[in-house]
N, C-alpha and C positions, 0 to 999 in steps of 0.2 A: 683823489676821491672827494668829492662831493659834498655838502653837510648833508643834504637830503639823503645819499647814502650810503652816509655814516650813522644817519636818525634810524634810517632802514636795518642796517647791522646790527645795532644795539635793541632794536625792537624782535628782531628773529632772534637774538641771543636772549632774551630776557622770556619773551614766550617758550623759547624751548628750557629753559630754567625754570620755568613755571607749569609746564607739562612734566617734566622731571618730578618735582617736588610734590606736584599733584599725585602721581604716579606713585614715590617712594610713602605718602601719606597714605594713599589707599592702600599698598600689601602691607604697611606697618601698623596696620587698623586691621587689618582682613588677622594678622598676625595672633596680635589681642584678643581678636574676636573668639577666637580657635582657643588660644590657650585659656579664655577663662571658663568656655565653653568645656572646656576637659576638665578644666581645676577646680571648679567649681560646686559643682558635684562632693567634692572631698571637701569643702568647708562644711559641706551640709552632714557629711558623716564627720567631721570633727565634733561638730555642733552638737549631733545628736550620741557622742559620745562622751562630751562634757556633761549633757544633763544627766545619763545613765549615773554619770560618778558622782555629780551632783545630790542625787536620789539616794545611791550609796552611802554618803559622807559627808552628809551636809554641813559637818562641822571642818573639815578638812584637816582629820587631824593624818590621813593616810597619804602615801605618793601616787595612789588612782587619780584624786581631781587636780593634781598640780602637772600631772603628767598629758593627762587630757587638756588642760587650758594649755602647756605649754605646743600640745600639738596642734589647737585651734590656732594659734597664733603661729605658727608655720606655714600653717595651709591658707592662712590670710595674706601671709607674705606672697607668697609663690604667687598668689593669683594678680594678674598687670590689671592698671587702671584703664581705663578706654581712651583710644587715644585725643580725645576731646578734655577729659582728665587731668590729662598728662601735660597738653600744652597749655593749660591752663593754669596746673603748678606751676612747671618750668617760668611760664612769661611771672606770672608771682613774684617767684623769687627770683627772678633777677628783677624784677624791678626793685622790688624792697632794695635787694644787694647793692646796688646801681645807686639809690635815693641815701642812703648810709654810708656807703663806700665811697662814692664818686669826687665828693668834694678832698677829702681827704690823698686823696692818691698826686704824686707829683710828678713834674710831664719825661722824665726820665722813666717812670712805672707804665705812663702812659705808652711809652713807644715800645716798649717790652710785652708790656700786655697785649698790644694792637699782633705783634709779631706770633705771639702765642696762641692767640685765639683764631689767625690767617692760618700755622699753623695745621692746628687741633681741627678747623673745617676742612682744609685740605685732605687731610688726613681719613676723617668720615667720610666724604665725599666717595675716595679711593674705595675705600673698604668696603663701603654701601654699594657702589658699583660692582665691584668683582666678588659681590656677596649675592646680591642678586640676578648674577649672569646667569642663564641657563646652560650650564654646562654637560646637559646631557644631548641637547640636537633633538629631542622627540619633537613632538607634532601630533596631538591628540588627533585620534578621530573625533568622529561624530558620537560613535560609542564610546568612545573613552571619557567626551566631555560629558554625556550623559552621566556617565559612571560616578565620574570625581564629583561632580557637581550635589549627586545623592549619596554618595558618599562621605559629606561632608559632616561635620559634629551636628551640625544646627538641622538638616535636615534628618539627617538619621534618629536625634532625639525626639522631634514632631513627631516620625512615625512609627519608632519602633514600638511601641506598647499597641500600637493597632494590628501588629505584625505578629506579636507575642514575643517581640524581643524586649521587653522592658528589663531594664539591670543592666543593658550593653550599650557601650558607648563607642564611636570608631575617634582616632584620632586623625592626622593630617597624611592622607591619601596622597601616596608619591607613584609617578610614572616612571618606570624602570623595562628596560628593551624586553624583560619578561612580561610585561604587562601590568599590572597597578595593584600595588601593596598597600596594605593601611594597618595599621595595628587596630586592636577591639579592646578595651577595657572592661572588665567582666564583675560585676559587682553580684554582692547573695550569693544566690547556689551557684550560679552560673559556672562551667568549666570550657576548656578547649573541647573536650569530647561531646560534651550538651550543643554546645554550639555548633558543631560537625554534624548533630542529627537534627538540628534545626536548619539544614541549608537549603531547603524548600521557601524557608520563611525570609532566609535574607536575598535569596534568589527573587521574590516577589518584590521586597520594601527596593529592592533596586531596579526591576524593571528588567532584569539582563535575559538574554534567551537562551532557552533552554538548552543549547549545545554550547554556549561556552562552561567553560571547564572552572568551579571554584574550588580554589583547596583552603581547607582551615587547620591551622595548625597550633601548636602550643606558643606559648610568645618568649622572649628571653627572661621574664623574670613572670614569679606566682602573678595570677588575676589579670593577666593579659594572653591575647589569643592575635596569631597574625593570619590575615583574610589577601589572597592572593585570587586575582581573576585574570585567567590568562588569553588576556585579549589582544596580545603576538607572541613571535616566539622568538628568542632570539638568535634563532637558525633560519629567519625568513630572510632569501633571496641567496642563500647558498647554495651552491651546486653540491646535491649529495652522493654523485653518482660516483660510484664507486671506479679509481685507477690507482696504478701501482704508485703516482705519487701525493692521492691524495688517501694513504691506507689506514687510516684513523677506523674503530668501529663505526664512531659517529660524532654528533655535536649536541654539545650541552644546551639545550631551550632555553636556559635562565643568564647561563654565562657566557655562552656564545663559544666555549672551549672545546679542540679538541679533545674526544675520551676515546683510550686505549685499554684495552685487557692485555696484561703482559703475559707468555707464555711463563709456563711453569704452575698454573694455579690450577686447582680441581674446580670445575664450572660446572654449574646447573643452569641452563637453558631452558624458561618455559614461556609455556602460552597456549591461548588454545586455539582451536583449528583456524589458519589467515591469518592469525595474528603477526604471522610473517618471519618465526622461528626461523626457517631455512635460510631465507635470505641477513637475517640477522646475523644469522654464525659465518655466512661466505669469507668475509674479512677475517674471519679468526682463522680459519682454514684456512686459509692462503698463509697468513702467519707461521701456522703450524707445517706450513709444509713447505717452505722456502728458508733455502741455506742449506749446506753440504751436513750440519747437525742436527737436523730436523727431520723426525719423520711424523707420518699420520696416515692412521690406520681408522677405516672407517666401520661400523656394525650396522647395517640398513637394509634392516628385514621387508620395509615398503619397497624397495629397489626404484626409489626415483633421484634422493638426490645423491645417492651415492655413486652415479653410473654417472654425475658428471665430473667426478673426480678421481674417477679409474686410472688415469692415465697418470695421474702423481699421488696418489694411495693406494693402499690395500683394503679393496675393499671384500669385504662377507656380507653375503645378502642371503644366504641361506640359515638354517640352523646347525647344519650340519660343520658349515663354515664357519658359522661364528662358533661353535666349542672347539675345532681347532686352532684359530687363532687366538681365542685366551688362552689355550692352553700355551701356546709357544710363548705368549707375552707373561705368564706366570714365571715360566720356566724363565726365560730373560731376566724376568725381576730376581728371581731368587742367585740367581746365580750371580746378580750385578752384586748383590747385597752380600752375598758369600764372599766377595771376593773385595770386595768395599774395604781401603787401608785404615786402617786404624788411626782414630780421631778425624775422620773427613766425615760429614753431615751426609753428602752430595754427593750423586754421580757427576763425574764432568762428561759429558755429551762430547763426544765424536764422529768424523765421519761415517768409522766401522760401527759405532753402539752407540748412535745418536740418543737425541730425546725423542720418545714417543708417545704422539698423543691420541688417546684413546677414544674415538666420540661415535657415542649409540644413539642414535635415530631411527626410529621412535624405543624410548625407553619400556614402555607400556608394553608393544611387541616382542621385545624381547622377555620380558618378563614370564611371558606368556607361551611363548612360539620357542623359545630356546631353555626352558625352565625344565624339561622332560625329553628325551631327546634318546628315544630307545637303539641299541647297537648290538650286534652280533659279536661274541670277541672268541678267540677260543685263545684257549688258557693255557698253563702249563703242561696239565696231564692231556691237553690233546681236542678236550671238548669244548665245545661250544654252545658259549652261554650268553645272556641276554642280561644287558644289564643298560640301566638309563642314566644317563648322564645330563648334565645343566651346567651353562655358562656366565649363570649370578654367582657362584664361589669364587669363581676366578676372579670375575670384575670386583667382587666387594673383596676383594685378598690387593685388587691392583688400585680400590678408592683407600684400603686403608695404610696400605707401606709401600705403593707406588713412588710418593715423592721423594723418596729418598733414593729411589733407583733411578729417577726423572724418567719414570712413567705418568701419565698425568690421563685422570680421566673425567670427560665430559660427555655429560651426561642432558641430554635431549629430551623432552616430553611436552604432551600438550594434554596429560591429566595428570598435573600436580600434585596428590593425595599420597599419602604415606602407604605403603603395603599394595598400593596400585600401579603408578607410573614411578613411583618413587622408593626400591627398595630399604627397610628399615635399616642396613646397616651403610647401606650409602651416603642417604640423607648427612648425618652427623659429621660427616668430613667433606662436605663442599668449603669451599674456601670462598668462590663468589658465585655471586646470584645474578643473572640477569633476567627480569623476567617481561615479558609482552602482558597485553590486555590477557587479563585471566578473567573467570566465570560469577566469579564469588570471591567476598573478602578471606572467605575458607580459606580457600586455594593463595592467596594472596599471601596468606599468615604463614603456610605451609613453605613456601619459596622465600621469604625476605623478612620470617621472624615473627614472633608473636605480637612483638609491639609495633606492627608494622603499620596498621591501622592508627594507631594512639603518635607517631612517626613522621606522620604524611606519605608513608609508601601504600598510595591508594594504588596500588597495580589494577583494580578490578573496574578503575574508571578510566583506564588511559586507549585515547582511539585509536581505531583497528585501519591500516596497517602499519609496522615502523615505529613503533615507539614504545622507550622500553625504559624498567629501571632498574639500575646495576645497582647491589650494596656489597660492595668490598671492605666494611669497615673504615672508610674513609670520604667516599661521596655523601654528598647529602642528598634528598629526595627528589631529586631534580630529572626531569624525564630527559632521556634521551632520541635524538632523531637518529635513525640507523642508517648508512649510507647504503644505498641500493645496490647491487652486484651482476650485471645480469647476468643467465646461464650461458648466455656467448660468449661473454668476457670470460668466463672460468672454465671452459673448454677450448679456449685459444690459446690458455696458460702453456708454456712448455711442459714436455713432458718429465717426469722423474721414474728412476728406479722406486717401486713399491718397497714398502719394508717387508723380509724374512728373515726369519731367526739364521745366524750362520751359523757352519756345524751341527747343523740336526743332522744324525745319522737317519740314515734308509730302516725302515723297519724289519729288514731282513737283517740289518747287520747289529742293530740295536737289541734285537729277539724279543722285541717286543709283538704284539699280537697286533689282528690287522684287525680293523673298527670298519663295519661295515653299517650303514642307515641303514636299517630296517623300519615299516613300518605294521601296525596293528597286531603284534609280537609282545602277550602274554609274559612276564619278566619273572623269574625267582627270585625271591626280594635274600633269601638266602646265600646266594651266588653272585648277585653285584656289587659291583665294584662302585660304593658310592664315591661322592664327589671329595669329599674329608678324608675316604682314603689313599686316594688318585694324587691328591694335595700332597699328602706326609710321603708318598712314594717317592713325590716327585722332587720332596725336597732331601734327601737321601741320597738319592741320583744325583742332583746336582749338586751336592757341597763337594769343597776341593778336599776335605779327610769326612772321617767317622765320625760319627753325629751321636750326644746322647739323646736321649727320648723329652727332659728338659728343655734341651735347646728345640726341638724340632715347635713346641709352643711359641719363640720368639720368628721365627722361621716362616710359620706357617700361617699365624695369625689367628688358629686354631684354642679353644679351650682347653685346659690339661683334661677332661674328658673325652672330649673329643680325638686327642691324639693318644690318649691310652687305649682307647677302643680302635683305632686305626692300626696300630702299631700292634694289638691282637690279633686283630684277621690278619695282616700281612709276614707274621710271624709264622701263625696257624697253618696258612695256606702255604708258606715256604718261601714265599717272594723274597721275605726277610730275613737276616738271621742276626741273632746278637752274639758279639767277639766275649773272649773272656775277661774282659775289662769290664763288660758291660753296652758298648757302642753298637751303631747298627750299620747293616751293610748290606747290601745286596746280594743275593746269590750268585756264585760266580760262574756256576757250572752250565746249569741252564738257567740263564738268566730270564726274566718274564716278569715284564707288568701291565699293568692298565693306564694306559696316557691320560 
């Protein structure tokens, strides 16, 4: 090699040591800049807390102004010098050190110190380099550089008081595969929630448009708020389409994870009309109804999507259908639980007496459509009488001691409201939530909790279709992408045996009466057979001995008024009788009840 390029090596090696340092000098200035830009702020509330105590206690004979000065002098520490400051110490004192020291030191110290100090650079060097690596691979857009860039402490404080954010501070803006986080510092009244309905104002001082999505949430400790703009998602460029080996519900936006609903849990499903409900639960269904101990019985009074899964559930799309299959799924329950060993929590699920999962679509319809359900029956002595029947006792008998018979019921609607799509004794025993773009924070509150708003479970801002947020007690607010299903794919599924009860007897051989739909058929409110006493009947009939009137409350799910008023009329009327123990039983002569 050359001297001329060997002169040339050492000149590319020295320029690029000198772009390096250049480099490390500007982020460890830009560093400074930021942190005293945050800290700064809190010298000036130190400051103006000294004089309060000052004012106070001018004598200092109390622990206010010693307590204050010692907090100014904290908050003076914390805050760094500039780095023009800082080299300007440093070079200082080493020279002084250097001008003091130097003569003194002997060349044994010399070569030991030369060794320590090659060292201790080497060392920084390293560190400084795999400290300032970008380890995360992003690559801002154009909008994102926009973003971060007003995002910044220095420019957020210029404008926030023309914004009406004065008191709010942002700190150091990081890009994350969910899109750009920054924490806020909230000084005065300021809170997480103020700041939530001021998102007009920060939506402006940054310039972002109007469809990207900002969430403001609470921060990890008092007087901080964290400001999330989700400008990707980190589900972009995954294939969401739904196959049997990619069977995930969906993926997590923020963490890129798959998320699953395990069976076994009571589910509320909502959203409202598009929101894409149907296609969200396909994945679950399939779940529920795959494996020799799985079944899934469907209630879909609309009769659209339940007609595509005929061919591997039971589906009722009538009303008349849907009160007989609660009632067989009642009867199922009671009798698993009757017969449930002593000290086991849990059915275990079998081929013959799998797990069944119960899912009403539209909840609202049935509420409504299967709530009054008038029938023809003729009765002991022979007559025929008129009496209406409803299949909300059942279902809220099977949301509330279902689990334990691993009956599970999920529950479908796209009007969230308590006492409308969501009946009141339902409600209190879902287990998870998952819910779509809903109407109103109402509805919102209604589905994933009161604090759901105060949370970051803005359900009422998430876009229409596909996305959704599950609260299990364990995720955090993080929207979900739902994986698509399409209706081909789940009508190409193989086929299954539907679930029915086994061992129901024929209604001739049972003596029980034959239930005919009627309609516009005048009722004696006298003569039927309400739903409470259909329930205690039925649980009579199915226990494996004699029942007291006690037990038939844990049984039936019923109030002890309610089962002493049931346990009358079927006494009354003769259905029932009681042993001389006290027990009840059914009559055995002619036996007769109302299903």
């Amino acid at each position: 090699m050359s001297q001329s390029q060997v002169w040339r090596t050492h000149r590319q090696y020295i320029a690029t040591a000198a772009r390096w340092s250049a480099d490390r000098w500007r982020k460890e200035a830009d560093r400074r800049r930021t942190l005293r830009a945050d800290r700064k702020p809190l010298v000036r509330d130190a400051r103006r807390a000294l004089a309060t105590a000052r004012a106070i206690d001018p004598e200092g004979v109390t622990p206010l102004r010693h307590r204050a000065e010692r907090e100014l002098r904290t908050a003076k520490r914390r805050v760094p010098d500039p780095m023009w400051l800082f080299a300007a110490k440093t070079a200082t004192a080493l020279g002084v050190a250097g001008y003091v020291w130097l003569p003194q030191v002997s060349v044994r110290a010399w070569v030991w110190s030369a060794i320590a100090v090659v060292a201790a650079v080497t060392a920084l060097t390293v560190w400084t380099a795999v400290r300032g690596r970008d380890t995360t691979g992003l690559t801002p857009t154009a909008e994102e550089t926009m973003l971060l860039k007003r995002l910044q402490p220095q420019h957020w404080k210029e404008h926030a008081e023309q914004r009406g954010l004065a008191g709010t501070l942002t700190g150091r803006p990081k890009l994350t595969d969910a899109g750009i986080v920054v924490a806020v510092r909230l000084d005065g009244t300021w809170t997480a929630t103020k700041l939530r309905s001021a998102e007009d104002h920060v939506r402006s001082l940054l310039g972002a448009r109007t469809s990207l999505r900002i969430q403001i949430k609470a921060g990890k400790q008092g007087g901080w708020a964290e400001l999330m703009l989700r400008t990707r998602s980190a589900a972009d460029g995954d294939d969401l389409t739904w196959t049997p080996e990619r069977r995930s519900l969906g993926i997590d936006t923020v963490t890129g994870e798959q998320v699953t609903v395990p069976l076994g849990e009571r589910l509320l499903i909502a959203g409202r009309s598009g929101a894409g409900k149907s296609v969200a639960s396909r994945p679950l269904l399939f779940d529920a109804s795959e494996g020799p101990a799985n079944a899934l019985v469907i209630i879909d009074l609309k009769r659209v999507e339940g007609r595509l899964w005929d061919h591997r559930a039971r589906v009722a799309s009538t009303p008349h259908e849907v009160i007989d299959v609660t009632d067989e799924l009642e009867t199922e329950m009671l009798e698993r639980l009757s017969v449930l060993p002593k000290g086991q929590d849990t059915w275990t699920p079998t081929p013959d007496r799998p797990r069944i999962t119960v899912v009403v679509d539209e909840g609202a319809e049935v509420m409504t459509a299967a709530d009054k359900v008038p029938y023809e029956m003729e009765a002991a002595d022979g007559k025929t009488r008129t009496a209406n029947r409803s299949a909300l006792p059942a279902l809220e008998s099977i949301a509330r001691m279902g689990r334990a018979a691993c009956i599970d019921l999920w529950w479908m609607t796209q009007k969230p409201t308590i006492g409308d799509g969501i009946p009141k004794q339902i409600a209190p025993q879902i287990g998870v939530s998952i819910c779509l773009a809903v109407r109103t924070p109402a509805e919102a509150r209604v589905v994933l909790g009161e604090d759901a708003q105060a949370k970051g479970w803005t359900a009422d801002e998430l876009p229409v279709p596909g996305v959704a947020l599950i609260r299990d007690g364990k995720r955090k607010p993080d929207p979900v992408k739902v994986r698509y299903m399409d209706k081909a794919v789940v009508i190409a599924l193989p086929d299954r045996t539907p679930w029915a009860r086994s061992g129901v007897p024929t209604t001739e051989a049972a003596g029980t009466p034959t239930l005919t739909l009627v309609k516009d058929t005048e009722s004696d409110p006298a003569l039927a057979v309400d739903g409470a006493t259909a329930r205690v009947l039925k649980a009579i009939k199915t226990a494996d001995e004699l029942v007291r009137q006690k037990d038939l409350v844990t049984l039936t799910g019923l109030s002890k008024g309610a089962v002493s008023k049931a346990v009358k009329t079927l006494t009354t009327g003769g259905t029932v009788v009681r042993t001389p123990d006290g027990c009840l039983t059914t009559t055995r002569g002619d036996e007769s009840a109302a299903a």
